[in-house]
C-alpha positions in Angstrom: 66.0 89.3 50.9 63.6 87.6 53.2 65.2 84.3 52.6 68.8 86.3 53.6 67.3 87.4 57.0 66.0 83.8 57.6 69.1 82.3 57.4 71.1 85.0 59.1 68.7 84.6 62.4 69.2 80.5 62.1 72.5 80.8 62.4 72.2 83.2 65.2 70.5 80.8 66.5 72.3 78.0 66.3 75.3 79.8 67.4 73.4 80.5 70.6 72.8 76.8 71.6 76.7 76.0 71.0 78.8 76.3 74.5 81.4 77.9 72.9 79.9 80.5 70.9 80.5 83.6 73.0 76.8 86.0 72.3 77.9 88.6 74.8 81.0 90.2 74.2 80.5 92.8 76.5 80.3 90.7 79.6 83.0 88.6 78.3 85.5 91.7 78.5 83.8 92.6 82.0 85.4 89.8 83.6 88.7 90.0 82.9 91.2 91.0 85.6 92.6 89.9 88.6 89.7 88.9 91.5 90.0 88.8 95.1 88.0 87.7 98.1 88.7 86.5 101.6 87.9 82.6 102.4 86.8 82.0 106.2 87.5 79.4 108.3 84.7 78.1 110.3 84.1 78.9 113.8 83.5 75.2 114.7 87.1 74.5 113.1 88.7 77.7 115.1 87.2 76.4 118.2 89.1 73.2 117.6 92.4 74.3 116.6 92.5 76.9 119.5 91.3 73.9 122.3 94.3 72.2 120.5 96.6 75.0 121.2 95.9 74.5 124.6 94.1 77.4 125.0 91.6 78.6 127.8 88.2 78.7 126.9 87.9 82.0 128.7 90.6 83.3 126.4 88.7 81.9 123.7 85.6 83.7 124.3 87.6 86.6 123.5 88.1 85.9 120.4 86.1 86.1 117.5 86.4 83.0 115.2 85.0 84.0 112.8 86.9 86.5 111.6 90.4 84.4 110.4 90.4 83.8 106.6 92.7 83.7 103.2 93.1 85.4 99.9 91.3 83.4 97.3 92.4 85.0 93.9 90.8 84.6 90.5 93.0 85.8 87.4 90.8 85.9 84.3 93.0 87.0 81.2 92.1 87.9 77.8 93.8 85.2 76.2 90.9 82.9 77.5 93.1 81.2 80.4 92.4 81.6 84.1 94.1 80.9 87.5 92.2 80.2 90.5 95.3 80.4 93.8 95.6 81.8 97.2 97.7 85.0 97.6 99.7 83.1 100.1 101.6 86.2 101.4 98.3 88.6 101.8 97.4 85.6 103.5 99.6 84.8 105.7 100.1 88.5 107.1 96.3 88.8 108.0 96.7 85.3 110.1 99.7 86.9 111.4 97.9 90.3 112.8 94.9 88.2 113.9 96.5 86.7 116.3 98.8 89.7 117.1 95.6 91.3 117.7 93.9 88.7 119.1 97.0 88.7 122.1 96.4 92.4 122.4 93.0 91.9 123.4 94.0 89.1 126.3 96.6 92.0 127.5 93.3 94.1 127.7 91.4 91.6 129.3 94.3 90.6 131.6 92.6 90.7 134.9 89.8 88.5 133.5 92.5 85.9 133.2 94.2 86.6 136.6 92.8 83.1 138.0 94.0 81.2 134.9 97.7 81.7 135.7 99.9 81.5 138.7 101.3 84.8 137.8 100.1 88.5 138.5 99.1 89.4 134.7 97.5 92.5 136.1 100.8 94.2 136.9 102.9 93.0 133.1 103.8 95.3 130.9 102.9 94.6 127.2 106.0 93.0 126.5 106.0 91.3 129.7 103.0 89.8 129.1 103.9 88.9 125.6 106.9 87.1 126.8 105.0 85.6 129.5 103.0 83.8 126.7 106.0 83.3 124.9 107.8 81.1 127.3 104.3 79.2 128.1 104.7 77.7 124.4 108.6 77.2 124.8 109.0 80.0 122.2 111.7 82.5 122.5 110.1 85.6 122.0 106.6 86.8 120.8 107.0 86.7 117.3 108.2 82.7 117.2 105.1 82.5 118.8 102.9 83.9 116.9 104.2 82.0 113.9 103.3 79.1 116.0 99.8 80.2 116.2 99.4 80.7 112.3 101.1 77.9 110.9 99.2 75.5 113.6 96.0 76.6 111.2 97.4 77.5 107.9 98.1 74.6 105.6 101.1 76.2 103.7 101.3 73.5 101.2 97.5 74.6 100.1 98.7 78.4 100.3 101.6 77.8 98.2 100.6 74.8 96.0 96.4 75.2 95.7 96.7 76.4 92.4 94.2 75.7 89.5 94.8 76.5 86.0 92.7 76.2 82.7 90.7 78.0 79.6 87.5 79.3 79.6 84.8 80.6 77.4 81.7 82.5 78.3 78.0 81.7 77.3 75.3 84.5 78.4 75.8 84.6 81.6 78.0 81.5 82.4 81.8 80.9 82.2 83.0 77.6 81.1 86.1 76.7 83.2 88.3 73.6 81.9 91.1 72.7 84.1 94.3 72.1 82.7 94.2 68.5 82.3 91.0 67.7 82.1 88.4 67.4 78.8 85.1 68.6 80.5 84.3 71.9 81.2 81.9 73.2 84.6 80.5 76.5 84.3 79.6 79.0 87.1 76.9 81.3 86.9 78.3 85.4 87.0 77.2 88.6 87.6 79.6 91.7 87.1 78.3 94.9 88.9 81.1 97.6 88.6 84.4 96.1 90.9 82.5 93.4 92.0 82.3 89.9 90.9 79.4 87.4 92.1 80.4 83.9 91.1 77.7 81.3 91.9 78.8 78.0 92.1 76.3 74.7 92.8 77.1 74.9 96.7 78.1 78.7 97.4 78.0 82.1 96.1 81.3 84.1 96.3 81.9 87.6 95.7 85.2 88.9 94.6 86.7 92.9 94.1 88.8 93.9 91.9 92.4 94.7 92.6 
């Protein structure tokens, strides 16, 4: 009987130093679902892409750079395949009302910028001054130009095309992603705490909800 138990824990054991062998079922089923979290841009890189735009540095300062980002989604399945993309829609519509609200706020603001312009922005209208803008971009109404704006920072071909695909397997408290195409798998350290996934990679910790 002894000799039973013996072997039973060395191959418990040996089965816990193999990659593949999969001890924790439970958080192997945790992960599984569809993952979401919200990728900033830099404020460094904002600050450059709105000096490109041509824009004022006092209208600038109005803005908070920090707050303009994408839809990084992680699909986990149970058939031990993955997909790592950006929700390019969800993505593009938050660009979209930054910078509608980000316009709303100059309109607020529009005294401030009074001096900038050789026009009275004190006494425009919303629309006015929306059109105002417009025309300064040779755009023909507000919305062309706000697609200006968001497509002058969003790479499309990443939102559309940035799409990683693979297999995984999950080791204590790793998961062992191979790309499709590739023979070598990378893990990424995990922690599942109710909706919320913490995936730690070797330069950044992300946290994803799910959806």
């Amino acid at each position: 009987m002894k000799r039973i138990v013996a072997l039973v824990l060395t191959m418990i054991l040996v089965c816990a130093g193999l990659n593949g062998c999969d001890l924790d079922l439970g958080a192997s089923d945790a992960i599984i679902g569809h993952w979401e979290t919200v990728r900033y841009y830099t404020s460094d890189s904002m600050r450059r892409s709105m000096e490109d735009l041509d824009l004022y540095a006092e209208e600038i300062a109005m803005m908070d750079l920090s707050a303009v980002g994408f839809i990084d989604v992680f699909e986990i399945r149970d058939d031990k395949t993955y997909t790592i993309t950006c929700d390019a829609e969800k993505s593009i519509a938050m660009v979209q009302q930054y910078f509608r609200d980000a316009f709303a706020t100059f309109y607020q603001n529009r005294s401030e910028l009074d001096d900038l312009y050789e026009d009275d922005l004190g006494s425009m209208t919303e629309a006015q001054f929306q059109q105002f803008y417009a025309d300064l971009y040779g755009q023909t109404d507000f919305d062309a130009l706000i697609e200006l704006f968001v497509y002058s920072i969003t790479n499309e071909e990443y939102l559309l095309e940035g799409t990683e695909k693979g297999t995984y397997r999950v080791s204590r408290n790793k998961i062992w992603c191979t790309p499709e195409g590739e023979k070598e798998a990378q893990y990424i350290d995990f922690v599942v705490d109710g909706d919320i996934l913490t995936l730690t990679y070797s330069d950044e910790t992300v946290k994803y909800t799910r959806k």
